[in-house]
KOLVO-429430 format. One line per field, with one value per residue (C-alpha): x, y, z; residue number from 1; residue in one letter; chain. Coordinates in Angstrom, 1 decimal, always signed. Layout:
BEGIN
east	c(X|...)
north	c(Y|...)
up	c(Z|...)
n	c(NUM|...)
res	c(a|...)
chain	c(A|...)
END
This chain:
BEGIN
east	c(-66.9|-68.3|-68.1|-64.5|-63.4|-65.2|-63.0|-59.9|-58.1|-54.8|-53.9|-50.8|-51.1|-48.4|-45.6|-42.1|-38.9|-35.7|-32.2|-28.8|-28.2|-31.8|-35.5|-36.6|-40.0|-41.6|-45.3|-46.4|-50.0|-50.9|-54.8|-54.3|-58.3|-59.4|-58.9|-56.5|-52.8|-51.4|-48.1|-45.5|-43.2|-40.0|-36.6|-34.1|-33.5|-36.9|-38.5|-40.8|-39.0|-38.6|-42.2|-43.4|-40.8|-43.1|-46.0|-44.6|-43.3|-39.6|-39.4|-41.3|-42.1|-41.0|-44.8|-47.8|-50.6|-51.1|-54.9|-55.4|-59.3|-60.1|-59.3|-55.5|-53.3|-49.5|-47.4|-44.6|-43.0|-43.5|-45.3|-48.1|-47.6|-48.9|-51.3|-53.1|-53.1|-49.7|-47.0|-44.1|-42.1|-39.0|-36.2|-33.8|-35.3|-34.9|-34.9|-32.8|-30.9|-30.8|-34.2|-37.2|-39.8|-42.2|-39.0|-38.8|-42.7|-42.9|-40.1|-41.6|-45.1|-44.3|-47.4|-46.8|-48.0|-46.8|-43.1|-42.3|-42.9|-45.6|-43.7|-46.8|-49.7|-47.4|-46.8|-50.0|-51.4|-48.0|-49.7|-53.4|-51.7|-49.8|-52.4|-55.2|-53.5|-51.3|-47.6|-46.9|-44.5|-43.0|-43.0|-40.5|-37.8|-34.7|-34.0|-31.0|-32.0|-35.1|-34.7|-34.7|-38.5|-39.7|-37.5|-39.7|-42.9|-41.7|-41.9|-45.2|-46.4|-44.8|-47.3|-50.2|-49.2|-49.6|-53.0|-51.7|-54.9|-52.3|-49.2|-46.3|-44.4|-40.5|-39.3|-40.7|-39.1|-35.5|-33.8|-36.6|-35.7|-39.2|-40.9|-40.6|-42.4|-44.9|-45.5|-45.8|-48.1|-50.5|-49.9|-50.9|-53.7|-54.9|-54.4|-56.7|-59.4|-59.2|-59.6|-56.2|-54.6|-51.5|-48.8|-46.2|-43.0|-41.6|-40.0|-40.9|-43.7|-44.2|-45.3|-47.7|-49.2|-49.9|-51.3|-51.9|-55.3|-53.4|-50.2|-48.8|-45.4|-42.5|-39.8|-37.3|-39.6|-42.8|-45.7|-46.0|-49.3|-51.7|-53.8|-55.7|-53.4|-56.0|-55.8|-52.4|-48.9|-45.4|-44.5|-46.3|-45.1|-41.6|-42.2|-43.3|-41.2|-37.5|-38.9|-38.3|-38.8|-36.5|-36.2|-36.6|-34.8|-30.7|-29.2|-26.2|-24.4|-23.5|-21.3|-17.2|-16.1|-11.8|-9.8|-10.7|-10.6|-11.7|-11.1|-12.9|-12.5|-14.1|-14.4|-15.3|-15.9|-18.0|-20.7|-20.8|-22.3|-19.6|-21.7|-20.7|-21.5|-19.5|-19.3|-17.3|-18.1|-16.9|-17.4|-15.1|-15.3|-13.9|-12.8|-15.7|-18.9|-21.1|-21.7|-24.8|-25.1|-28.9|-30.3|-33.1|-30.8|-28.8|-27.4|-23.8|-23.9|-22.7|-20.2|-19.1|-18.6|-16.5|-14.5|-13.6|-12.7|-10.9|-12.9|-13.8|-11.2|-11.9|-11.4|-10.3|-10.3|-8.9|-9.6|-7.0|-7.3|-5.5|-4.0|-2.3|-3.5|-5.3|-6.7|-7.2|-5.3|-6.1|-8.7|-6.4|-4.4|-7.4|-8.1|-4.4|-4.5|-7.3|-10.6|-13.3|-16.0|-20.0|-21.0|-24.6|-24.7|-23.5|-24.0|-21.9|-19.0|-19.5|-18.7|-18.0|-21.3|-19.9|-17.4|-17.4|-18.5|-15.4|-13.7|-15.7|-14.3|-10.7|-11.6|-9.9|-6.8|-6.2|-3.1|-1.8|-0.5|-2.1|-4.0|-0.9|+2.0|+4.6|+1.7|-0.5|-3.2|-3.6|-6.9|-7.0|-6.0|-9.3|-12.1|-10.5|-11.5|-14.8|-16.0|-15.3|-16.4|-19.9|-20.4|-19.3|-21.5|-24.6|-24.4|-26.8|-25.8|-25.5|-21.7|-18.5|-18.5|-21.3|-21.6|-22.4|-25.4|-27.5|-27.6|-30.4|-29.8|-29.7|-27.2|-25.1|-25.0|-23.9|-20.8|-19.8|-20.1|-18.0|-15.3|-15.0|-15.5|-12.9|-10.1|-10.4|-10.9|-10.2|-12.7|-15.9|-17.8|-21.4|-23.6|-27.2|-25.9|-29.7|-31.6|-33.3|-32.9|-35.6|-35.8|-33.6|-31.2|-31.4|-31.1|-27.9|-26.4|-27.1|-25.4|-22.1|-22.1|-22.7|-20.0|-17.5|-18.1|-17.4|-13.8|-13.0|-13.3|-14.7|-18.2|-19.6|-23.2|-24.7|-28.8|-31.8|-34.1|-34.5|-35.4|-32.3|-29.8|-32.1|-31.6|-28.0|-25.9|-24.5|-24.4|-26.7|-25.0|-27.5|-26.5|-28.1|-26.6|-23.7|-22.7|-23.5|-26.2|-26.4|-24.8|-27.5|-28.2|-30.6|-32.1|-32.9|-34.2|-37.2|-37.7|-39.5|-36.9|-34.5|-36.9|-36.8|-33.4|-33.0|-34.9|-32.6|-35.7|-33.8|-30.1|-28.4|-25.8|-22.4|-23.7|-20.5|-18.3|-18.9|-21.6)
north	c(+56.2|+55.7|+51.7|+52.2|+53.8|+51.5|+48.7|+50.4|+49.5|+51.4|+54.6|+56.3|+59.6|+61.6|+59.7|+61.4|+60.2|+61.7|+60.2|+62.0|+61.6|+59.6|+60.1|+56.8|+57.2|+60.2|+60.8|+57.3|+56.5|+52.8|+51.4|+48.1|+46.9|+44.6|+40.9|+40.8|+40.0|+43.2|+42.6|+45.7|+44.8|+46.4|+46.0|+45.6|+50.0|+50.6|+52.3|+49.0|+48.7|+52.5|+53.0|+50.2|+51.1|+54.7|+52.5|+50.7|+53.8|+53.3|+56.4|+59.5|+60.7|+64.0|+64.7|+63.1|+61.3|+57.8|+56.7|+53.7|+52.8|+56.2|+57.7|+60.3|+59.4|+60.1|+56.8|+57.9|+55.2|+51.2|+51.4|+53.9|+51.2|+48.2|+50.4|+51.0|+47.2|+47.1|+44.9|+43.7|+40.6|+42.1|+40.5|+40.5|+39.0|+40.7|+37.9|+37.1|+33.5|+32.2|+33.1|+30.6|+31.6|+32.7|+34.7|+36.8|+37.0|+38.6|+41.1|+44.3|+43.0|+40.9|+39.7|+39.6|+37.3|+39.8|+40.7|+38.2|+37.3|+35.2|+32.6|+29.9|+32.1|+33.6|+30.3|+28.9|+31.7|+31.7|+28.0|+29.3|+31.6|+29.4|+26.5|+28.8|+29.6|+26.7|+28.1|+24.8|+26.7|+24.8|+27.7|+26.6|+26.3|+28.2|+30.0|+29.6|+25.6|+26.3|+26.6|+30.0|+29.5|+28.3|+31.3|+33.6|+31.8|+33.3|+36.8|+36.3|+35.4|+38.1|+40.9|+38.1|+38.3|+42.4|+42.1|+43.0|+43.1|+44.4|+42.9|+43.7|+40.8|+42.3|+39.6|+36.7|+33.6|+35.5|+33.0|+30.0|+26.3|+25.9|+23.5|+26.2|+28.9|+26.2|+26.5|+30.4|+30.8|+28.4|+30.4|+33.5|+32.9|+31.3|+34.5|+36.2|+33.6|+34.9|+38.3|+39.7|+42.2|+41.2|+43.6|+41.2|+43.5|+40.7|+40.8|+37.1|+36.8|+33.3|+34.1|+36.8|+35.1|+32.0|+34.0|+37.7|+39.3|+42.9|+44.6|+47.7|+48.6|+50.8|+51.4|+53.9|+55.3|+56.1|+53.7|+52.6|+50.6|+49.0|+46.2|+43.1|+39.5|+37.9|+40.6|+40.5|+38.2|+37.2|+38.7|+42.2|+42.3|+41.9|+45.0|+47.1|+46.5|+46.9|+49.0|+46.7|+42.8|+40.1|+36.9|+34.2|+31.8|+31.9|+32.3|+29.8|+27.6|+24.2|+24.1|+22.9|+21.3|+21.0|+19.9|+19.3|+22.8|+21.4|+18.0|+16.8|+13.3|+11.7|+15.0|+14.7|+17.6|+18.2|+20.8|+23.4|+21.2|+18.7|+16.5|+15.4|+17.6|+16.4|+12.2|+11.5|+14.0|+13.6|+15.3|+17.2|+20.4|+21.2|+24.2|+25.7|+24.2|+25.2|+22.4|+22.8|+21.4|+21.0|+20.2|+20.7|+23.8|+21.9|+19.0|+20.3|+23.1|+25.4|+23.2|+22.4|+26.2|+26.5|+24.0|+25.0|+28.8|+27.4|+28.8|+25.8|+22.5|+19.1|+16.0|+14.2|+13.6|+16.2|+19.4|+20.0|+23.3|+22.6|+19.6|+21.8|+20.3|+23.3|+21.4|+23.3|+26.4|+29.8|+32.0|+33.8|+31.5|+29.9|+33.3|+33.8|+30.7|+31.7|+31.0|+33.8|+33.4|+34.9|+34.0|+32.9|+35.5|+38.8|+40.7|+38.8|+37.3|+39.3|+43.5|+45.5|+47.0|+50.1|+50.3|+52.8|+51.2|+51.9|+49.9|+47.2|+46.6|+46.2|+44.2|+40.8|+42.8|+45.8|+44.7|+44.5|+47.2|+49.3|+49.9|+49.8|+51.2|+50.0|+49.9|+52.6|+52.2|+54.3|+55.8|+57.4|+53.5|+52.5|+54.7|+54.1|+50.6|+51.1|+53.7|+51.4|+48.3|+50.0|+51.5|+48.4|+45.8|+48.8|+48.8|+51.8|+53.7|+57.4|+57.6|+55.3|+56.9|+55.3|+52.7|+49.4|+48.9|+52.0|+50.1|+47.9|+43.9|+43.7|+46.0|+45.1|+41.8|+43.0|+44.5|+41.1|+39.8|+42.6|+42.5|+38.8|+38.1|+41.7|+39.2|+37.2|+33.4|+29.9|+28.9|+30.7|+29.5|+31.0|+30.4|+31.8|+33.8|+35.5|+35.2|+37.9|+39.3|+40.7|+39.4|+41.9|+41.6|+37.8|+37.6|+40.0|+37.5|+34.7|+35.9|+37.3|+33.1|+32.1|+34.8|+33.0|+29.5|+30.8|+32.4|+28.9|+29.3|+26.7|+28.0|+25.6|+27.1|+26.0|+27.3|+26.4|+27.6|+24.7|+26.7|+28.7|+25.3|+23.6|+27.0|+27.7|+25.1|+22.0|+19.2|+19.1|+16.7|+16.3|+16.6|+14.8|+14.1|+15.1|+12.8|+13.5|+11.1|+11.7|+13.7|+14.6|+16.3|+19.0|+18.5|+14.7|+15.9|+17.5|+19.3|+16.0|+13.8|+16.1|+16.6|+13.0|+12.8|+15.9|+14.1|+10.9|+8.7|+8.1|+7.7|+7.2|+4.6|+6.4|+8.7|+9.9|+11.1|+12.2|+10.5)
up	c(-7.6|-4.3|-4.8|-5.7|-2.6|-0.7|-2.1|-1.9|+1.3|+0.8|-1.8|-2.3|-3.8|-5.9|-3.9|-4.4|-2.6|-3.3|-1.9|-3.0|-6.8|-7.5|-7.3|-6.3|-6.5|-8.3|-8.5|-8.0|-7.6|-6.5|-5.4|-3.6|-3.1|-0.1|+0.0|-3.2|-4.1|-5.5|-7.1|-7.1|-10.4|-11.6|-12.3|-9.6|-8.1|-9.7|-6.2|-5.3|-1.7|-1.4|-2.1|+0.7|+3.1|+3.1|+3.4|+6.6|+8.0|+7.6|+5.2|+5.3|+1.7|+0.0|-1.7|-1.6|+0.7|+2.2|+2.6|+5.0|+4.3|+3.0|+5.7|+5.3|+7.5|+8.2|+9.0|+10.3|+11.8|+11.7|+14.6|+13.7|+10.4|+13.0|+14.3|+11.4|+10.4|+8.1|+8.4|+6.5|+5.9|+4.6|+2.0|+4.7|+7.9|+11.1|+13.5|+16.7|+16.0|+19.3|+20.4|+19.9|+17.8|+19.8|+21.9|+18.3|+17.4|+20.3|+20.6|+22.2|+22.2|+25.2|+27.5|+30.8|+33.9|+37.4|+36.4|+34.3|+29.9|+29.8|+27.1|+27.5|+26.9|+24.0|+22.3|+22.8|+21.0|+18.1|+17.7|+17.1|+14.5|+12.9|+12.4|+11.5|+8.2|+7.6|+8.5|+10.3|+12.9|+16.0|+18.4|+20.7|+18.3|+17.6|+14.7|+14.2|+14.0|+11.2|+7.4|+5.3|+4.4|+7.9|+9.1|+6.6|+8.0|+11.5|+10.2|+8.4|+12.0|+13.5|+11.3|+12.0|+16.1|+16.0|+14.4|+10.6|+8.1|+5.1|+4.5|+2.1|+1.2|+0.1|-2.5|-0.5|-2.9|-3.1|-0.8|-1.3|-2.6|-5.4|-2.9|-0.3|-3.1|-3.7|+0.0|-0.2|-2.6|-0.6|+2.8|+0.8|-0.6|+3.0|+4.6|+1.9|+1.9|+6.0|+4.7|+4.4|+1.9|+0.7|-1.3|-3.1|-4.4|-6.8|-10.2|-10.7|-13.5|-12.7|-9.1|-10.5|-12.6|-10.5|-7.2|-8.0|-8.8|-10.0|-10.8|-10.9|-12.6|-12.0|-14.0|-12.8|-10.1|-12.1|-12.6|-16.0|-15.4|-13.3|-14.7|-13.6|-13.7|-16.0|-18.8|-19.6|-19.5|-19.1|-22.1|-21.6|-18.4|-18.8|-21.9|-19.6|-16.4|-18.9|-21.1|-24.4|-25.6|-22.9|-24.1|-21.7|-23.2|-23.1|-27.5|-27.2|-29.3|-28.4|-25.9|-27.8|-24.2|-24.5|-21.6|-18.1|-16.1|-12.4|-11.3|-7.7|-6.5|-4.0|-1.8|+1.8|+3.7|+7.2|+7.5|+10.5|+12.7|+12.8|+10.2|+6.8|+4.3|+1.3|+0.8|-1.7|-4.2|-7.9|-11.0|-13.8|-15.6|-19.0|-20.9|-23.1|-21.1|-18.3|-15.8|-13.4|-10.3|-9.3|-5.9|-3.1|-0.7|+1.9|+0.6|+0.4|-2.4|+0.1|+1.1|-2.0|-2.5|+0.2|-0.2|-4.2|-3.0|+0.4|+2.5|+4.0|+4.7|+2.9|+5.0|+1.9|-1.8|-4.1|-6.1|-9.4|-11.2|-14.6|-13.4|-10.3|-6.8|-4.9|-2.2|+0.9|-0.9|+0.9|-1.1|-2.2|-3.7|-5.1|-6.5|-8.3|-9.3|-11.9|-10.1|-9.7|-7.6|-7.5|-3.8|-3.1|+0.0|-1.8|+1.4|+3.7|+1.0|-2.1|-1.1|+1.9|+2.5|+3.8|+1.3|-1.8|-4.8|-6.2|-3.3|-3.9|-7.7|-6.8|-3.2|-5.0|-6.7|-4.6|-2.8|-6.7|-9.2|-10.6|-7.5|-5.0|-5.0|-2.4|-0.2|-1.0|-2.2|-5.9|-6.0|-9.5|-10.7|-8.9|-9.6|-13.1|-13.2|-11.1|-13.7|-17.2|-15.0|-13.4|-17.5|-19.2|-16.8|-16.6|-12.8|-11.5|-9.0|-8.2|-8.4|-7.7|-4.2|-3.3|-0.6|-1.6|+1.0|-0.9|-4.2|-4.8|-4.9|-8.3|-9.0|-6.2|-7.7|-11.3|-9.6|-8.0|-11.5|-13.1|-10.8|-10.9|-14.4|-15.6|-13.2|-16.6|-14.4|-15.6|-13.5|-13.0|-10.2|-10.5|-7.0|-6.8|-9.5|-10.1|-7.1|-6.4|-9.3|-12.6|-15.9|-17.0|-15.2|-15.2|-19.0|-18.7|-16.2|-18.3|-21.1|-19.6|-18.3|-22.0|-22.8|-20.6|-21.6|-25.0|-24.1|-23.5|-20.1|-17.6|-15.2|-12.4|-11.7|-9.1|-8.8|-7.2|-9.9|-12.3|-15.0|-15.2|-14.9|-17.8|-19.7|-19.2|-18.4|-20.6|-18.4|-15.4|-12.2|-9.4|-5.8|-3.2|+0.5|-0.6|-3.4|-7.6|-8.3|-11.8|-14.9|-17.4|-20.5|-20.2|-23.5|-22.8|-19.4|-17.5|-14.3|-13.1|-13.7|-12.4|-9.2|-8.6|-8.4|-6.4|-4.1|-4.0|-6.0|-9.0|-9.2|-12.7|-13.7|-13.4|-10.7|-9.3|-12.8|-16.1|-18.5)
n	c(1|2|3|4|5|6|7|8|9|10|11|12|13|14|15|16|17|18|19|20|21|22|23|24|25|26|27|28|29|30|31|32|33|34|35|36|37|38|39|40|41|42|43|44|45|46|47|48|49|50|51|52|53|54|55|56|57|58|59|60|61|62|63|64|65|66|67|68|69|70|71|72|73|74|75|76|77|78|79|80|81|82|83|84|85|86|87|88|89|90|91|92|93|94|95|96|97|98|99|100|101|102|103|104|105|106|107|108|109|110|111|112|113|114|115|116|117|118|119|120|121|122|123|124|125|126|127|128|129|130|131|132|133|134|135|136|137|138|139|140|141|142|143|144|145|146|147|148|149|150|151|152|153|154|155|156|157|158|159|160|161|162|163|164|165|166|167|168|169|170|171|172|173|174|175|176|177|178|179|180|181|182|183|184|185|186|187|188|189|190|191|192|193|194|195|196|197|198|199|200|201|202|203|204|205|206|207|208|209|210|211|212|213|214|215|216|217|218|219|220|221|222|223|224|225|226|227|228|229|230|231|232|233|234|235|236|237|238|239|240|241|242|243|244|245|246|247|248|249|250|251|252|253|254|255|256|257|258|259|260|261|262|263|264|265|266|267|268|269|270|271|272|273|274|275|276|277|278|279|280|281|282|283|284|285|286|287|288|289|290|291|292|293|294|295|296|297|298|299|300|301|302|303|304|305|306|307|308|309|310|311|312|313|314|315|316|317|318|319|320|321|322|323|324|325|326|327|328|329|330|331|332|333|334|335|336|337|338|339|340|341|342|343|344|345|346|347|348|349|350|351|352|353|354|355|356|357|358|359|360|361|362|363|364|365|366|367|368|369|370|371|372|373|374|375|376|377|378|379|380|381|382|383|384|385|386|387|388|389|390|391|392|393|394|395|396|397|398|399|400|401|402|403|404|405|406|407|408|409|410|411|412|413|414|415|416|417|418|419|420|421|422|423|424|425|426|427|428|429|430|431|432|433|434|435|436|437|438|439|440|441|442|443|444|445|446|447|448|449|450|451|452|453|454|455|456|457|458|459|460|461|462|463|464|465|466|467|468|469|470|471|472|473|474|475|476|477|478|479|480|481|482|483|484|485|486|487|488|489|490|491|492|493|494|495|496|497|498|499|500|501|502|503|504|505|506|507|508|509|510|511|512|513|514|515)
res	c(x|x|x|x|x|x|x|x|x|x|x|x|x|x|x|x|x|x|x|x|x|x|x|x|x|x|x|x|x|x|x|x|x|x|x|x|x|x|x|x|x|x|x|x|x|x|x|x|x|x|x|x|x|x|x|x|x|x|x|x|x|x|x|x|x|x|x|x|x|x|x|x|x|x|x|x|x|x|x|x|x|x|x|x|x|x|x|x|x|x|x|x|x|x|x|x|x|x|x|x|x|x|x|x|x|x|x|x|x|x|x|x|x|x|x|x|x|x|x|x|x|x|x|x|x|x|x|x|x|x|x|x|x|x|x|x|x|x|x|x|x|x|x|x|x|x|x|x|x|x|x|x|x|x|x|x|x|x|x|x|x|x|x|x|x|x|x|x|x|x|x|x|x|x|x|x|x|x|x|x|x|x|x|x|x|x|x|x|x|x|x|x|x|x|x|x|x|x|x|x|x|x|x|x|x|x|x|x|x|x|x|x|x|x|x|x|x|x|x|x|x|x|x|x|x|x|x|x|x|x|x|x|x|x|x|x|x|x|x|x|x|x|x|x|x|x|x|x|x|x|x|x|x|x|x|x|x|x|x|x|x|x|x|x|x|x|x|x|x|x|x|x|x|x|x|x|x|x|x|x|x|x|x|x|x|x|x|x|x|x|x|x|x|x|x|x|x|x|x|x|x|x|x|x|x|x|x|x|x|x|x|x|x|x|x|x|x|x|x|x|x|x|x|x|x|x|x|x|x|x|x|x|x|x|x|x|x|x|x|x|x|x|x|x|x|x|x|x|x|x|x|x|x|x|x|x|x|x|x|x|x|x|x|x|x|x|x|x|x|x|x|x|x|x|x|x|x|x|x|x|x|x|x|x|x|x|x|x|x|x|x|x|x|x|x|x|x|x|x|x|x|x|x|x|x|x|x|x|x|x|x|x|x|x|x|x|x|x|x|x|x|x|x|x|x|x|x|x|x|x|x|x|x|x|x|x|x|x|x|x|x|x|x|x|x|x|x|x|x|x|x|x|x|x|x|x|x|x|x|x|x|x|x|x|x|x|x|x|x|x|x|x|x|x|x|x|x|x|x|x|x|x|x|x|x|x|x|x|x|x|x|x|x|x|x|x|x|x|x|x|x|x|x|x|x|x|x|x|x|x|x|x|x|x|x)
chain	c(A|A|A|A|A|A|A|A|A|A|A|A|A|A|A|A|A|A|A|A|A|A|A|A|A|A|A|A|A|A|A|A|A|A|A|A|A|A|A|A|A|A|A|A|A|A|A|A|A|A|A|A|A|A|A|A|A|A|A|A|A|A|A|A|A|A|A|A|A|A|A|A|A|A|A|A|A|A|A|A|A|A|A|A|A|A|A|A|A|A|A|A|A|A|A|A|A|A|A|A|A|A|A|A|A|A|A|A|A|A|A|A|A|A|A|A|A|A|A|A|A|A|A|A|A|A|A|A|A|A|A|A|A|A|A|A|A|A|A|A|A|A|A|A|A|A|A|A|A|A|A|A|A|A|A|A|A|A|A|A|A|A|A|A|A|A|A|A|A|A|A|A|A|A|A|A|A|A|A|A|A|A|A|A|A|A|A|A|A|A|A|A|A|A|A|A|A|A|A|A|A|A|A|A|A|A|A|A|A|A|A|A|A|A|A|A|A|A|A|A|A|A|A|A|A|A|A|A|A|A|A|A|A|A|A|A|A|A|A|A|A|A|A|A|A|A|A|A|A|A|A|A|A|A|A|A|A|A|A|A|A|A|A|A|A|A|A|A|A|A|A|A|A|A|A|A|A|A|A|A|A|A|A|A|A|A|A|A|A|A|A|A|A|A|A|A|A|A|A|A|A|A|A|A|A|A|A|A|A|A|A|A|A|A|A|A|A|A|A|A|A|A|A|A|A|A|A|A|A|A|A|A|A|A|A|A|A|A|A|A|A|A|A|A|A|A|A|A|A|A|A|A|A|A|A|A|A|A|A|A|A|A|A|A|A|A|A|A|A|A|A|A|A|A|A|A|A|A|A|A|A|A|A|A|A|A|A|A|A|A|A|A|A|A|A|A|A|A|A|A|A|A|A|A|A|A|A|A|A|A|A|A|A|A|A|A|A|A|A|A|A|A|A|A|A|A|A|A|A|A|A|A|A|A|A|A|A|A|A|A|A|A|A|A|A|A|A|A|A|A|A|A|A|A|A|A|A|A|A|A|A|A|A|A|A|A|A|A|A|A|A|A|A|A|A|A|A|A|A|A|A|A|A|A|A|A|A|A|A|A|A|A|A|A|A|A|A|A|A|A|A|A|A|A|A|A|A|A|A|A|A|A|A|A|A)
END
């Protein structure tokens, strides 16, 4: 027993957290031993986040005990966290844009040379950091000039910089292209050859099987289990995080493609920066099939997206919904028109954050009856529809007067979905659909796509996960710089021919329209 507490670097003991209408976490126990990679698994509003944020010192718990080395101690804020050698690299990232990245590593830890922030010493020791376990971070650059993962490699440094010896790692791959994952899992297990502790809250078996030593498993606050990596598998897993048997594969039919839905041609569009995004983008989709667009993040998926639901301008070229020209259309007009839309940010395009939940189901129709009448809005009509919508589409939450921002991401994502999907679209355009989200919850989304396309109705799904475009879509078209480089089939395809066209080594004949 004695050799077990020696090993054991943090406990948590009888952990409850209450919040109005839930218990997110009740009686959990969790042993995280030195030097591993303890994943945290659940579904999405299963208590992993809840339960770290205690860790970290962001809440205080309701019953229970935290032991940092063996030793009790009471975290009760992030900074007591630091001081006892925890940090966190959270889902969301917390940096400053315009700052460098040593200005934001740095943030109220500043060293100081007289009066002034010592910025050389800083970056010269951001640099040590950085090489010492491979994060590959130019310290004088701005953040708002870096990509998503080397922006996550920024707050990795950040817990490194305070002198972290445990970190928790909040979704890490939620917003990461695969090469960028690839990356991660490397970094990780560098910082734990150095000694560190890492705590990896992920729903993503893949991961956990590729780089963790153990797992624990909640499921609607209480820990299931907690075994080693190398004694179970996917399939366990995924049992015991739902609570019954997920199939990973999608059950559809071959797809009975009509007429043409969405028409682009030769689309050209610029990016933020002033720089062409789009280049002549072409490609059709038809009633009845699920098109996929594949492609490393950044070369004009975005764009592409913004451009379909007018919330960006096209340069030139054309986009016909149902033969009707709808280039350069408002959103809303988009919207009536009979195009729904799942936004790859659902925090900053998909709900009101401060909203009631039940707000948030009408957002795309409130201005229309039932929910307004000469101008006022009819609230009985809309906690109507958010009750059948949030029962029908299993969203959890505590009550339709909820606001959006207390629901966890995966639920706040299956009420995009319902909303959209209830407004009964031509056109469904699906972006980042999943990310972030747990098997679960992924095989639930899959489905309500596979439900669509079988309506007759036409879904563009654009994804960065390879698996989930060679599992759910049709046809597969390739985006690179801006342009379709090739239409494919995804059962005469792989994930390495598709990755070498991704990265613009292979272009098929007939690139730019349908095969």
């Amino acid at each position: 027993m004695r050799l077990r507490q020696a090993e054991t670097v943090v406990e948590m003991r009888g952990i409850t957290k209450r919040f109005p209408g839930i218990v997110a976490n009740d009686r959990v126990d969790l042993r995280v031993k030195k030097g591993e990679i303890h994943a945290l698994l659940g579904e999405n509003g299963a208590g992993k986040s809840t339960l770290m944020n205690i860790l970290f010192g962001l809440y205080q718990p309701d019953e229970g005990e935290i032991l940092i080395n063996g030793q009790p101690v009471k975290i009760t804020n992030p900074n007591v966290a630091n001081d006892y050698g925890i940090g966190m690299v959270h889902q969301h990232f917390m940096l400053v844009e315009p700052f460098t990245v040593t200005e934001n590593i740095i943030l109220g830890k500043e060293p100081k040379k007289g009066v002034r922030i010592d910025i050389q010493t800083a970056a010269k020791e951001v640099e040590e950091i950085s090489r010492r376990y491979g994060l590959k971070v130019d310290p004088y650059a701005r953040i708002e000039e870096i990509s998503v993962g080397m922006q996550q490699r920024v707050e990795i440094l950040k817990t490194l910089y305070r002198g972290a010896d445990i970190l928790i790692f909040d979704e890490p791959t939620a917003v990461l292209t695969p090469q960028e994952i690839q990356e991660l899992i490397v970094i990780m297990k560098n910082l734990v050859q150095e000694g560190k502790t890492i705590i990896l809250i992920t729903h993503k078996l893949k991961e956990i099987m590729a780089v963790c030593d153990s797992v624990t498993i909640i499921r609607r606050g209480r820990v299931i289990d907690s075994l080693a990596v190398a004694d179970t598998n996917p399939d366990e897993l995924a049992a015991k995080m739902v609570g019954r048997e997920v199939s990973f594969s999608v059950d559809k039919q071959p797809a009975q493609p009509k007429d043409v839905i969405l028409s682009v041609q030769n689309l050209t569009a610029l990016g933020s920066r002033g720089v062409k995004a789009l280049n002549g983008i072409s490609f059709e989709v038809r009633a009845g099939e699920i098109l996929g667009i594949a492609g490393v993040d950044g070369n004009g998926q975005s764009e592409l997206i913004e451009v379909l639901t007018g919330l960006r301008k096209a340069q030139q070229g054309s986009v016909t919904l149902k033969g009707v020209d709808i280039t350069n259309c408002t959103p809303r007009e988009i919207s009536e028109a009979g195009v729904s839309h799942i936004p790859e940010d659902r925090h900053k395009r998909g709900l009101v954050l401060d909203f009631f939940m039940s707000e948030n189901m009408v957002l795309a129709s409130y201005y229309q009856p039932p929910y307004n009448s000469r101008g006022f809005l009819n609230y009985q009509a809309i906690n109507k529809q958010a009750e059948r919508l949030i029962a029908e589409f299993d969203v959890r939450t505590p009550s339709i007067h909820t606001q959006a921002r207390a629901l966890s991401g995966g639920n706040q994502q299956k009420a995009i979905i319902a909303r959209e999907v209830d407004k009964d679209p031509d056109l469904l355009i699906a972006a980042q659909p999943t990310r972030g989200l747990d098997v679960g919850a992924i095989e639930f989304i899959h489905k309500r796509l596979v439900e669509q396309r079988d309506k007759g109705k036409a879904v563009l799904l654009l994804s960065l996960e390879l698996d989930e475009i060679l599992n759910v879509a049709d046809r597969i078209a390739v985006i690179y710089e801006g342009q379709i480089v090739g239409i494919v089939d995804p059962r005469e395809t792989n994930e390495q021919e598709l990755g070498l066209m991704m990265s613009g080594g292979k272009r098929m004949q007939g690139g730019s329209g349908d095969e």
